[in-house]
DSSP file (Angstrom, degrees, kcal/mol; ACC not computed):
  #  RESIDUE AA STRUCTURE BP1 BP2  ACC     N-H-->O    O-->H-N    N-H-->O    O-->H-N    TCO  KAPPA ALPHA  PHI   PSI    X-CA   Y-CA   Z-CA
    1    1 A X     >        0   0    0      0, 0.0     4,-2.5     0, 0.0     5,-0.2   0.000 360.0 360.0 360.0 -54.3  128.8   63.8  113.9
    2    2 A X  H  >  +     0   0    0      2,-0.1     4,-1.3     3,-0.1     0, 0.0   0.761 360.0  51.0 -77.3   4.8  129.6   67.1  112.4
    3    3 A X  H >4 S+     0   0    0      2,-0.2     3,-3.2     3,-0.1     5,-0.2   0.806 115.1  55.2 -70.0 -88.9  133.9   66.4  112.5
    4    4 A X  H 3>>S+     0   0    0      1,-0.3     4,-4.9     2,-0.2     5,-0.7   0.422 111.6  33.9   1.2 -69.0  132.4   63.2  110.8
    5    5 A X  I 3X>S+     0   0    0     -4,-2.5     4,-0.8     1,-0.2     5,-0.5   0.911 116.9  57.5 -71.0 -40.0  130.4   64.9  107.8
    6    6 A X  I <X5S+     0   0    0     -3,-3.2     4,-1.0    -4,-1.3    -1,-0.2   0.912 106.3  42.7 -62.2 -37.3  132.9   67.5  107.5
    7    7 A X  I  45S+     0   0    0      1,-0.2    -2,-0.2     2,-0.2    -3,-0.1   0.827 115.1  56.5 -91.8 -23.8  136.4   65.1  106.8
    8    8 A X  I  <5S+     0   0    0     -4,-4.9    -1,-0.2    -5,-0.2    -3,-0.2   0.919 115.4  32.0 -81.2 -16.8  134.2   62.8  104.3
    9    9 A X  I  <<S-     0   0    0     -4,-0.8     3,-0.5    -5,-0.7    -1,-0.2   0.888  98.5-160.4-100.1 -12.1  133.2   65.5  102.2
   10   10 A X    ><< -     0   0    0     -4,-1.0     3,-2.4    -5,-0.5     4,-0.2  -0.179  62.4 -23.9  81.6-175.9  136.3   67.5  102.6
   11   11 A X  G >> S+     0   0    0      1,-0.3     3,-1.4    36,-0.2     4,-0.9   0.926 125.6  85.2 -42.8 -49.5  136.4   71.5  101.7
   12   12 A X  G 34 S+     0   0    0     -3,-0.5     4,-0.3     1,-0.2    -1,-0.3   0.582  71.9  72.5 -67.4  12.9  133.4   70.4   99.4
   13   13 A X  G <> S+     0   0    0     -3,-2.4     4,-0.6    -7,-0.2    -1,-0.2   0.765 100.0  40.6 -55.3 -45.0  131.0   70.8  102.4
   14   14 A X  H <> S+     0   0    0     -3,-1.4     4,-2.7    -4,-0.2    27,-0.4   0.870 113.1  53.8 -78.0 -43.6  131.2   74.5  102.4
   15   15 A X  H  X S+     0   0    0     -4,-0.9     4,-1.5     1,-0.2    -2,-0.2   0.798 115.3  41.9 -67.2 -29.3  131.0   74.4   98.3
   16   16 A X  H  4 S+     0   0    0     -4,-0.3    -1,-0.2     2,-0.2    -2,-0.2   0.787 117.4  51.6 -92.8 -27.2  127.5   72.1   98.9
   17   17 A X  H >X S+     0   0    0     -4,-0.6     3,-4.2    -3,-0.3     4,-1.9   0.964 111.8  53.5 -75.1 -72.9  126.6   74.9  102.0
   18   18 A X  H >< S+     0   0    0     -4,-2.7     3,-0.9     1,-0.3     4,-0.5   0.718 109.2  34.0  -2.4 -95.0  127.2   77.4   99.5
   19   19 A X  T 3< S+     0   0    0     -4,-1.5     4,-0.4     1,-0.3    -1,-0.3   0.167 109.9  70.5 -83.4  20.2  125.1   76.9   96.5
   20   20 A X  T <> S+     0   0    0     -3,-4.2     4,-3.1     2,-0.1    -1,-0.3   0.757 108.5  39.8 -76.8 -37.1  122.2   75.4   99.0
   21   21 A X  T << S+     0   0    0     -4,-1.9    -2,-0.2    -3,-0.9    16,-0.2   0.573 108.0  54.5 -84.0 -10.6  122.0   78.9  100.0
   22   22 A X  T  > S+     0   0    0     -4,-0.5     4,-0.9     2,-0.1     3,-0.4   0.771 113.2  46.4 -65.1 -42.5  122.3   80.4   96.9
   23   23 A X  H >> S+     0   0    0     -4,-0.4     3,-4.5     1,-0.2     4,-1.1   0.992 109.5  55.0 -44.5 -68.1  119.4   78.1   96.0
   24   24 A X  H 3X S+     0   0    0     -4,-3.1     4,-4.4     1,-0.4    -1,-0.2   0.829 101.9  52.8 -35.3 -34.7  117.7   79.1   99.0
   25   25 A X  H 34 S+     0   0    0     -3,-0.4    -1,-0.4    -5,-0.2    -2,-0.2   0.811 104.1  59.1 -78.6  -8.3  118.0   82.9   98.1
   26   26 A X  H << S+     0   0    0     -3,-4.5     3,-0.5    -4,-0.9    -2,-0.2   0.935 113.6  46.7 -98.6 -42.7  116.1   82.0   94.3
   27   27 A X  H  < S+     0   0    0     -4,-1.1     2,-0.6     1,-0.2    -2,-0.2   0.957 131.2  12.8  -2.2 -92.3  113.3   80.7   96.7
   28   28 A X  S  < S-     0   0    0     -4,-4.4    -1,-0.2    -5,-0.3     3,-0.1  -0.757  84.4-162.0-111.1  77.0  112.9   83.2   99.0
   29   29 A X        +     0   0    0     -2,-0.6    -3,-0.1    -3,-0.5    -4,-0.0  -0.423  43.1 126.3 -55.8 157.8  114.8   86.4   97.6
   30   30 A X  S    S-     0   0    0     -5,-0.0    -1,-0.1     0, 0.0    -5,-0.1  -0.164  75.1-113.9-176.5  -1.4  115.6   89.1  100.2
   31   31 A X  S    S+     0   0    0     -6,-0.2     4,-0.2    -3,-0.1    -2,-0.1   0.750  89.4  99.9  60.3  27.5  119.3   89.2   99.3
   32   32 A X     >  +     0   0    0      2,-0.1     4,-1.6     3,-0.1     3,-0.2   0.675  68.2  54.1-105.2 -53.0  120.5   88.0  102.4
   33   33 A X  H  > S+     0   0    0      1,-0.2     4,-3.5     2,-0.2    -8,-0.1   0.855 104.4  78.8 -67.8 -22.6  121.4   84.2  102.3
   34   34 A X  H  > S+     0   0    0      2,-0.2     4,-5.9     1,-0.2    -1,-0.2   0.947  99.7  34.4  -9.5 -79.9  123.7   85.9   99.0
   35   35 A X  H  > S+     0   0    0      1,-0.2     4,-1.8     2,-0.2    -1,-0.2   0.878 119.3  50.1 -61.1 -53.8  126.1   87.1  101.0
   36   36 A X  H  X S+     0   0    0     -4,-1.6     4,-3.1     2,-0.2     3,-0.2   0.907 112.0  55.0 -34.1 -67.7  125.9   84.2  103.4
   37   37 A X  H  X S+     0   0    0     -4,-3.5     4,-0.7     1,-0.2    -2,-0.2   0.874 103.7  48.9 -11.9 -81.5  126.1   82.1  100.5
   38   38 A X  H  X S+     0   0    0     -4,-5.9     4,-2.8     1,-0.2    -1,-0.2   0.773 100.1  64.1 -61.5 -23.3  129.2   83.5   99.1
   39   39 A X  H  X S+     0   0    0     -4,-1.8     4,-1.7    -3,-0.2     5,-0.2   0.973 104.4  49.2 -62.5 -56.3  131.1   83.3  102.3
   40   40 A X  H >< S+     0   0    0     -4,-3.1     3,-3.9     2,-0.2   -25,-0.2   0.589 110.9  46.8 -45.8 -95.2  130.8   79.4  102.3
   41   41 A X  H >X S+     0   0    0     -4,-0.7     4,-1.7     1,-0.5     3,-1.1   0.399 112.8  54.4 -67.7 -44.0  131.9   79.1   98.7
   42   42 A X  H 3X S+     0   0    0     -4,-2.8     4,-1.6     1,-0.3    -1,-0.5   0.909 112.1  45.3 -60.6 -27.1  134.7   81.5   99.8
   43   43 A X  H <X S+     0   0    0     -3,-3.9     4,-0.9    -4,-1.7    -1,-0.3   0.470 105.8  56.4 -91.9   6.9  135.4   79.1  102.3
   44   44 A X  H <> S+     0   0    0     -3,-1.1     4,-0.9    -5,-0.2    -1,-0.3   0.640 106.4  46.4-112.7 -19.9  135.3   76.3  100.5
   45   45 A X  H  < S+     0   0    0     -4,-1.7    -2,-0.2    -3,-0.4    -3,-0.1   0.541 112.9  52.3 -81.2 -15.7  138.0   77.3   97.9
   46   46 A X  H >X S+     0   0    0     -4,-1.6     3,-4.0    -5,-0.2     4,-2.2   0.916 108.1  53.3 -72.2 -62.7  140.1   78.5  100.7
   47   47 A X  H 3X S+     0   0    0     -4,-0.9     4,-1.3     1,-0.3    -2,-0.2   0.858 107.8  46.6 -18.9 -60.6  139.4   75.0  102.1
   48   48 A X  H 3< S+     0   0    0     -4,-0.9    -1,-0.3     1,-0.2     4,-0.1   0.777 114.8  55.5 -68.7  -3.9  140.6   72.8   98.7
   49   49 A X  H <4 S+     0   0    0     -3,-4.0    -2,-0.2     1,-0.2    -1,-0.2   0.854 125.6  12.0-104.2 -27.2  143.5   75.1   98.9
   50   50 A X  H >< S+     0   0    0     -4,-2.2     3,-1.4     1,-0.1    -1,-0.2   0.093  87.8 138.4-121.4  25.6  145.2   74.6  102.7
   51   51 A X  T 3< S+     0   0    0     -4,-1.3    -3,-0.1     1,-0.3    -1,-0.1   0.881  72.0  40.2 -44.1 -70.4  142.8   71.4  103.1
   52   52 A X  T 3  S+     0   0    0     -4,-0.1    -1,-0.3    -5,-0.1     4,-0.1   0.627  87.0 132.2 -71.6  -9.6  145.7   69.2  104.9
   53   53 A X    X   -     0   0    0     -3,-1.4     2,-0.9     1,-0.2     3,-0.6  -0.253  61.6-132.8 -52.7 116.2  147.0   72.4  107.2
   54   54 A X  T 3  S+     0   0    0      1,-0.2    -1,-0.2     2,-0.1     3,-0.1   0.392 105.4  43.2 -36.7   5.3  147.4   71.3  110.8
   55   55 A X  T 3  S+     0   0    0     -2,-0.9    -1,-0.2     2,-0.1    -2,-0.1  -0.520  83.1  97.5-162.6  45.2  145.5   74.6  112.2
   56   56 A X    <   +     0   0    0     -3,-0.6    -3,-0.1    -4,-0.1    -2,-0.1  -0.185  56.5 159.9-135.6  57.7  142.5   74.4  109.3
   57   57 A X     >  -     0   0    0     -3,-0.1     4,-2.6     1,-0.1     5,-0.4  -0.009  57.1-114.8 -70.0 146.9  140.0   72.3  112.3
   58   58 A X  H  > S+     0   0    0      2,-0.2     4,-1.3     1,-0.2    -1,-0.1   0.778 121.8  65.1 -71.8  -8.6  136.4   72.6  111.2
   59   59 A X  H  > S+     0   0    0      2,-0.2     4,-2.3     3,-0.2     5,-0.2   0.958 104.2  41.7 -71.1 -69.7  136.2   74.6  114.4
   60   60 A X  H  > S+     0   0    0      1,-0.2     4,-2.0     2,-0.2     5,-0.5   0.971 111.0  63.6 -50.5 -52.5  138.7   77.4  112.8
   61   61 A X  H  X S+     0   0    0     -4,-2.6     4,-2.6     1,-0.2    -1,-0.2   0.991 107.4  41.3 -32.7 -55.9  136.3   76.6  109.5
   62   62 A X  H  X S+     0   0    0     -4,-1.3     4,-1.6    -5,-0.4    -1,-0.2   0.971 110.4  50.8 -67.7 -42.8  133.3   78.0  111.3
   63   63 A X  H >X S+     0   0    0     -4,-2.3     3,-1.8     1,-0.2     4,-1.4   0.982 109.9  55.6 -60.4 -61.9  134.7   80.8  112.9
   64   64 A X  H 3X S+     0   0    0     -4,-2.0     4,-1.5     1,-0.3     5,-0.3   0.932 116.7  40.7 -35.6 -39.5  136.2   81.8  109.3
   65   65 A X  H 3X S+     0   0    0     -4,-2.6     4,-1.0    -5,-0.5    -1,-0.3   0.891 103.6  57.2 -87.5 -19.5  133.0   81.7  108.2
   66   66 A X  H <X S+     0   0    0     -3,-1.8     4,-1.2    -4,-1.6    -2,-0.2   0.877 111.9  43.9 -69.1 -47.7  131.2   83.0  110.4
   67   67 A X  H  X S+     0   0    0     -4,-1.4     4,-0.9     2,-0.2    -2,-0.2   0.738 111.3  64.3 -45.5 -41.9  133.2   86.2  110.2
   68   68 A X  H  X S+     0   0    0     -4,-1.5     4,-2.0    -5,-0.4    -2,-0.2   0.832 104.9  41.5 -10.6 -68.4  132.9   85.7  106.4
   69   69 A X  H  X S+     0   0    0     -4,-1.0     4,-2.0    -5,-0.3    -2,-0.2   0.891 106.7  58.5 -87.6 -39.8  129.6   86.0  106.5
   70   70 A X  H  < S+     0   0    0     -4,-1.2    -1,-0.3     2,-0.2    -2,-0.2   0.813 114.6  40.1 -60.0 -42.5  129.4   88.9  108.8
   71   71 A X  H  X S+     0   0    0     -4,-0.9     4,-1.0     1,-0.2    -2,-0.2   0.834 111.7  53.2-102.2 -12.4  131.7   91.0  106.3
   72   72 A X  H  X S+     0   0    0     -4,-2.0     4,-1.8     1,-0.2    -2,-0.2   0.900 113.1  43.1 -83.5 -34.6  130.3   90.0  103.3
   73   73 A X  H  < S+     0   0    0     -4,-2.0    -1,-0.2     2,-0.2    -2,-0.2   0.075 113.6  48.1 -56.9  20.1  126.8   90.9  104.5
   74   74 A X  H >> S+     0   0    0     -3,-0.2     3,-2.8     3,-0.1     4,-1.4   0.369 117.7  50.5-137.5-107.8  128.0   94.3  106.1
   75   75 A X  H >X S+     0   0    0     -4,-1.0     4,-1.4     1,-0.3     3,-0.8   0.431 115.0  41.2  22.8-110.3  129.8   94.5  102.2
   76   76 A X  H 3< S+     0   0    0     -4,-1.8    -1,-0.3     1,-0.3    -3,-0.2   0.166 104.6  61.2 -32.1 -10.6  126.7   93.7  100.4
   77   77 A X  H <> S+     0   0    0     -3,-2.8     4,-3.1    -2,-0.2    -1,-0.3   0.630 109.2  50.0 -87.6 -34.8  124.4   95.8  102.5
   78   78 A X  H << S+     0   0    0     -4,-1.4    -2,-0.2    -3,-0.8     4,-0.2   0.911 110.9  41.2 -27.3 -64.6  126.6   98.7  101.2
   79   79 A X  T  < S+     0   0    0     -4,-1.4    -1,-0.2     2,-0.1    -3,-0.2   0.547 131.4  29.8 -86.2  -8.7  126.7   98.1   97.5
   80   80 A X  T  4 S+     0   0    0     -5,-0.3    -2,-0.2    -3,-0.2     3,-0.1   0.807 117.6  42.1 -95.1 -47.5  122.7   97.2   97.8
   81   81 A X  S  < S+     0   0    0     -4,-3.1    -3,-0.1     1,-0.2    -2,-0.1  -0.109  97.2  69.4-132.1  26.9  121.1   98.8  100.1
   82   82 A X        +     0   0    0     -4,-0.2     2,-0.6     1,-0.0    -1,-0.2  -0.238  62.5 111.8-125.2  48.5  122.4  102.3  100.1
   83   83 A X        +     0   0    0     -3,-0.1     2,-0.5     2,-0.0    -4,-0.0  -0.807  32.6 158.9-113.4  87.3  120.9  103.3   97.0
   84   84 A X        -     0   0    0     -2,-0.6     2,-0.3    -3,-0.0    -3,-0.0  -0.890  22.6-172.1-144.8  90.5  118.2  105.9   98.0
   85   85 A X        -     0   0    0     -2,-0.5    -2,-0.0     1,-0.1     2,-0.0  -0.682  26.2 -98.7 -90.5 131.0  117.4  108.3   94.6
   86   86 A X        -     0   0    0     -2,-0.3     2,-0.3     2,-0.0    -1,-0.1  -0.172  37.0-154.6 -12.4 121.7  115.4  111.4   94.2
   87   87 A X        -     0   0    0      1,-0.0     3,-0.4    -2,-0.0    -1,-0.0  -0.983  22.7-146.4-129.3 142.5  112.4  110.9   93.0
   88   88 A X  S    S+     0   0    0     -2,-0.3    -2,-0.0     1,-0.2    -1,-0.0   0.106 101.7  40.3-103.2  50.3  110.4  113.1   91.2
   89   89 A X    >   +     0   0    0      0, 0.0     3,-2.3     0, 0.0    -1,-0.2  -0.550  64.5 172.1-152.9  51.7  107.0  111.8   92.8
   90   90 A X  T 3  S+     0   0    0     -3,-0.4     3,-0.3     1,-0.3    -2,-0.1   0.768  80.9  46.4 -61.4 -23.4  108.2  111.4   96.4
   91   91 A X  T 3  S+     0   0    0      1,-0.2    -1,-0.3     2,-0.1     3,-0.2   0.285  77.7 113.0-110.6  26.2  104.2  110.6   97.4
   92   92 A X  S <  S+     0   0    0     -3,-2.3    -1,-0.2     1,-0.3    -2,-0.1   0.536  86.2  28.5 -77.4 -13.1  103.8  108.3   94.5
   93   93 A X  S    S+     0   0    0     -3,-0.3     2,-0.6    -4,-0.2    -1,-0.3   0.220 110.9  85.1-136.1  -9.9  103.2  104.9   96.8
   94   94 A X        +     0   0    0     -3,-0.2     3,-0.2     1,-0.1    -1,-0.1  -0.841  55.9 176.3-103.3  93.5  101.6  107.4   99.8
   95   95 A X    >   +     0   0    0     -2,-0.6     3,-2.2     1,-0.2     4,-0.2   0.945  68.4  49.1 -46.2 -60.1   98.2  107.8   99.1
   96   96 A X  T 3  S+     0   0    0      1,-0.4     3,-0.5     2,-0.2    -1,-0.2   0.569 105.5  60.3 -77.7  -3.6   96.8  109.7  101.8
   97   97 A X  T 3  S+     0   0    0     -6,-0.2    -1,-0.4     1,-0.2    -2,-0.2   0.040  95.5  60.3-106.0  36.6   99.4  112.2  101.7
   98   98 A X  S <  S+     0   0    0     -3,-2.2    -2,-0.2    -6,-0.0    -1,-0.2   0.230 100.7  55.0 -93.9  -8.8   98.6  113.0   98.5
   99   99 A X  S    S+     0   0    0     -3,-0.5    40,-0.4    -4,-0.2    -2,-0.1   0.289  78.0 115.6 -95.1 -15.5   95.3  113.9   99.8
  100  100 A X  S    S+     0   0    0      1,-0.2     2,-1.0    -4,-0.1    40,-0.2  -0.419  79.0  20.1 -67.0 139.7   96.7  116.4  102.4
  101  101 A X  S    S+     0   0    0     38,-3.3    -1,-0.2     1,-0.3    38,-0.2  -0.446  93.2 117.2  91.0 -56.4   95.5  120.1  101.6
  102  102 A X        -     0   0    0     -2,-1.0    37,-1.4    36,-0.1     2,-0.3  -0.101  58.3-134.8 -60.9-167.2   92.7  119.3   99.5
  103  103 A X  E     +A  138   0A   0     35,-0.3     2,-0.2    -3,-0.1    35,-0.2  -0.884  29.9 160.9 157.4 123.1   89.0  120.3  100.4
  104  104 A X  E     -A  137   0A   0     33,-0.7    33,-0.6    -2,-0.3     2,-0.4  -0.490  41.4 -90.5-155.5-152.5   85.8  118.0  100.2
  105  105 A X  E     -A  136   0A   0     13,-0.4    13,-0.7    31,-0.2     2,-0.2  -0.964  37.6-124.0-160.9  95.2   82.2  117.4  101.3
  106  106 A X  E     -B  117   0A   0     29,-1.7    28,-1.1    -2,-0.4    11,-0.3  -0.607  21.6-165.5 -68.3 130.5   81.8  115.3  104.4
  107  107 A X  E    S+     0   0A   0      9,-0.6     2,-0.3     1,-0.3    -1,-0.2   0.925  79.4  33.4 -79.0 -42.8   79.3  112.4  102.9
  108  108 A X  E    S-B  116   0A   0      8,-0.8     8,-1.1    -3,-0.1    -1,-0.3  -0.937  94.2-108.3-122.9 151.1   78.8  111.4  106.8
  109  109 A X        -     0   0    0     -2,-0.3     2,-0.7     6,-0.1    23,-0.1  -0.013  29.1-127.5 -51.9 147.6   78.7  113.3  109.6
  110  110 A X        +     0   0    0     21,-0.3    21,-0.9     5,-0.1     5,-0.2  -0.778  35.5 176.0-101.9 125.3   82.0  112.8  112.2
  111  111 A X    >   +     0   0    0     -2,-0.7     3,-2.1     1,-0.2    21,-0.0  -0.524  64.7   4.4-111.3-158.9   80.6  112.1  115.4
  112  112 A X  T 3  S-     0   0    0      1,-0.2    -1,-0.2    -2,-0.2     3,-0.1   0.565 136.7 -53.7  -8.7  67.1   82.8  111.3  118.2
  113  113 A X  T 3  S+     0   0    0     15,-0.3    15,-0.4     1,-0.2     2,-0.3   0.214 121.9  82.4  62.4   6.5   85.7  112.1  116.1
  114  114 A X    <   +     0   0    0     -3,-2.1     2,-0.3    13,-0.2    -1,-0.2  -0.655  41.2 129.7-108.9 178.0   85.1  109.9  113.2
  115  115 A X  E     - C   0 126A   0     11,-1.5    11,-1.1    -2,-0.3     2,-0.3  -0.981  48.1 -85.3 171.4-167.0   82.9  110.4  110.2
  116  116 A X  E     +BC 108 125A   0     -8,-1.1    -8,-0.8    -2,-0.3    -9,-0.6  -0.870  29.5 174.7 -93.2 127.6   83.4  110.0  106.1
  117  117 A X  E     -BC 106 124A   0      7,-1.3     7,-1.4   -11,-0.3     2,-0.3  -0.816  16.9-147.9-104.7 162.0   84.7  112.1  103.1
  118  118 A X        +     0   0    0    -13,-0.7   -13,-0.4    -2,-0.2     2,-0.3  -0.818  14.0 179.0-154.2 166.1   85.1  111.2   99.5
  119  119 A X    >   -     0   0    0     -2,-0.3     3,-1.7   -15,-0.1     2,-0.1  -0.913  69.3 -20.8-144.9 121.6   87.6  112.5   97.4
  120  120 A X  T 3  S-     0   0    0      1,-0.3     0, 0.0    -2,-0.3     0, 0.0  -0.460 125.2 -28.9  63.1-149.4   87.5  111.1   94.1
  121  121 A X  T 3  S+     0   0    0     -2,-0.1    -1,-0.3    -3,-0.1     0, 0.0   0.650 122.4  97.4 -72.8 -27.6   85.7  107.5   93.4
  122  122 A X    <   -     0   0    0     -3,-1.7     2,-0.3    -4,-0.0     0, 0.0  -0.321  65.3-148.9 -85.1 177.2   86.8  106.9   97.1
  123  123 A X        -     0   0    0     -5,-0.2     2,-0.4   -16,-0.0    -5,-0.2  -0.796  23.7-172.8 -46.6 127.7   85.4  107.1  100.6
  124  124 A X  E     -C  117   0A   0     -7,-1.4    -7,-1.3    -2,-0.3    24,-0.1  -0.968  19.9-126.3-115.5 133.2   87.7  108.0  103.6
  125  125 A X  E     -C  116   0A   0     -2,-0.4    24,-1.5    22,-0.4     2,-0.3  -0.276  28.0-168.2 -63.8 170.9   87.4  108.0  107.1
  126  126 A X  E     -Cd 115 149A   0    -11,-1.1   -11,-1.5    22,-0.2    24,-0.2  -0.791  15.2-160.2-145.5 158.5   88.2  110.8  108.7
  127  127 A X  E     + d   0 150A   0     22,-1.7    24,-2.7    -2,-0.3     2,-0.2  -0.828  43.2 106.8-131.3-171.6   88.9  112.0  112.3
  128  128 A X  S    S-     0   0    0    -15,-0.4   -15,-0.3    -2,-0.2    24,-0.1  -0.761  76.2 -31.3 132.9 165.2   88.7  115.4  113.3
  129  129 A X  S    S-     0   0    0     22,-0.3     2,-0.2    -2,-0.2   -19,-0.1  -0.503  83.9 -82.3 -83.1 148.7   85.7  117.6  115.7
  130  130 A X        -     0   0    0    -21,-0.1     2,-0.2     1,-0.1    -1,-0.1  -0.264  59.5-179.3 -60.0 117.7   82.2  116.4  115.3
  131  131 A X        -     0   0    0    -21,-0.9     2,-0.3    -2,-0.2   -21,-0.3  -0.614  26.2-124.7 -89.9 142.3   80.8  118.1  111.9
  132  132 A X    >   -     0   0    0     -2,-0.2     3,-2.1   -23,-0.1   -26,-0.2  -0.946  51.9 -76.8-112.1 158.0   77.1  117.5  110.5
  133  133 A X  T 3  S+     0   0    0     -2,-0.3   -26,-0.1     1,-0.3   -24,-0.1  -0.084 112.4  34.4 -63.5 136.3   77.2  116.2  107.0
  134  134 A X  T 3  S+     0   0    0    -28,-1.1    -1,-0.3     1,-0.3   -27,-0.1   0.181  75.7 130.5 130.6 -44.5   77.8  118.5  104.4
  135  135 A X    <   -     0   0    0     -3,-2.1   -29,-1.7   -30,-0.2     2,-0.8  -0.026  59.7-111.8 -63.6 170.3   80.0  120.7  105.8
  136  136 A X  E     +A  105   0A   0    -31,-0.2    18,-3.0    -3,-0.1     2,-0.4  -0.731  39.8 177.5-107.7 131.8   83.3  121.6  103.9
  137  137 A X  E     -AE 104 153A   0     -2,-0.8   -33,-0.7   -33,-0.6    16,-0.2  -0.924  22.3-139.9-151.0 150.5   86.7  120.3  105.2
  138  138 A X  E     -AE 103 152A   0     14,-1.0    14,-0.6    -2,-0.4     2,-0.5  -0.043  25.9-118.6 -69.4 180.0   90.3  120.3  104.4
  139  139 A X  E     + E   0 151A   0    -37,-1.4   -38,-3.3   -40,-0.4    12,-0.2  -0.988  31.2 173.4-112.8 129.0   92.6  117.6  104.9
  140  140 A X  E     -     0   0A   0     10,-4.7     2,-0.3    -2,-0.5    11,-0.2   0.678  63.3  -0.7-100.0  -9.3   95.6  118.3  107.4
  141  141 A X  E     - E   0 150A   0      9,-0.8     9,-1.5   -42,-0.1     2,-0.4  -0.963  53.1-141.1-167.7-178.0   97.0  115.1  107.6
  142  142 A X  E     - E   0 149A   0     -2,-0.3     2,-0.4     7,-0.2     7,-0.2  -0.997  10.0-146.6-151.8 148.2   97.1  111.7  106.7
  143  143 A X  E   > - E   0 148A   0      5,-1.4     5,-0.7    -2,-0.4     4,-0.4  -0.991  18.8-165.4-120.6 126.3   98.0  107.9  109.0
  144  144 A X  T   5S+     0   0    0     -2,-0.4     3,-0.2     1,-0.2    -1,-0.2   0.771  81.5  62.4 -85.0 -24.0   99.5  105.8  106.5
  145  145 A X  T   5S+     0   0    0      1,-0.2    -1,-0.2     3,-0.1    -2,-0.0   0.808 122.5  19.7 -63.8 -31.6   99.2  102.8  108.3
  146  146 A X  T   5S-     0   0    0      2,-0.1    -2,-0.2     0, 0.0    -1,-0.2   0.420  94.1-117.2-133.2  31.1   95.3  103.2  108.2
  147  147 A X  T   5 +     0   0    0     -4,-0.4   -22,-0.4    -3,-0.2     2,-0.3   0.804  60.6 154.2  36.9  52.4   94.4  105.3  105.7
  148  148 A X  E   < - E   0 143A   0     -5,-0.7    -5,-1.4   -24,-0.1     2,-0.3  -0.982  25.6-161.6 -62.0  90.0   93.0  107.6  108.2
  149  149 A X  E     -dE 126 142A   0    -24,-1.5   -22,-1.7    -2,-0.3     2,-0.5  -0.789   6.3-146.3-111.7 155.4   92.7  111.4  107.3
  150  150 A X  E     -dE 127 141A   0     -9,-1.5   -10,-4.7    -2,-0.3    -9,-0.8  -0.870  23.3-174.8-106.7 128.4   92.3  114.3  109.7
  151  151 A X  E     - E   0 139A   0    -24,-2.7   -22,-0.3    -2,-0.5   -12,-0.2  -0.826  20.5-155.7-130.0 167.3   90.4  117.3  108.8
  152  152 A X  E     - E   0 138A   0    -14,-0.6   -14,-1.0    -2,-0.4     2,-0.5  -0.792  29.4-110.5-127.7 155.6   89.4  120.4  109.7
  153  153 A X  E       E   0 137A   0    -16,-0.2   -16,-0.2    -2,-0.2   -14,-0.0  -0.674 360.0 360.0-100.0 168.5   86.5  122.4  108.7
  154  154 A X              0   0    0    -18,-3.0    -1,-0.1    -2,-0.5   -17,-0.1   0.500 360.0 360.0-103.2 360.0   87.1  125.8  106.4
């Protein structure tokens, strides 16, 4: 079935694989099916060009593309995805380590190792040794996955 679909549509199989996947990436961007992308299209202009070569099998097609795609995505994570600047706000998108050092009020007491602050308009949990409310305590650290902070008292 696929010899089949490959000699009626000729090298324009890869050219039709191609710009599906470029569609595909204006869908769902991540900048992956790109690269993917372009390796068909490459293969598909190599294709109109040695079409009728005895040794250009759709079996040799796939490997060529597959490798294709493998070097243009290895390529393209290069020129993309190595771009990692200085910033001068490094904690600008980390909340709770932006919190680390300052000094607050506990609103509720931490009993078995939880309890309340707030710092600004917010609330935050806390962990940290059981405190009664009121007392004053830094923050030493912060879990960014759960907006968690740990404090200590001063």
């Amino acid at each position: 079935m696929f010899d089949r679909i490959i000699s009626e549509l000729g090298p324009w199989s890869w050219m039709i694989l191609g710009f599906v996947l470029l569609v595909m990436e204006l869908v769902a961007p991540g900048i992956f099916m790109l690269w993917i992308g372009i390796a068909a299209l490459l293969i598909g202009v190599v294709s109109l060009l040695i079409w009728d070569a005895g040794f250009w099998s759709w079996q040799v097609q796939v490997l060529a593309f597959l490798a294709l795609s493998l070097v243009s995505a290895y390529v393209g994570k290069r020129l993309v995805g190595g771009r990692h600047e200085e910033t001068d706000q490094p904690l600008l998108n980390r909340r709770g380590a932006q919190m680390v050092g300052r000094t607050a009020t506990l609103a509720e007491p931490i009993k078995d190792g939880r309890g309340r602050i707030k710092l600004g308009d917010t609330l935050w949990r806390v962990s940290g040794p059981d405190l009664p409310a009121g007392t004053q305590v830094r923050v030493t650290g912060a879990a960014d996955t759960d907006l968690e902070l740990t404090v200590e008292a001063v």
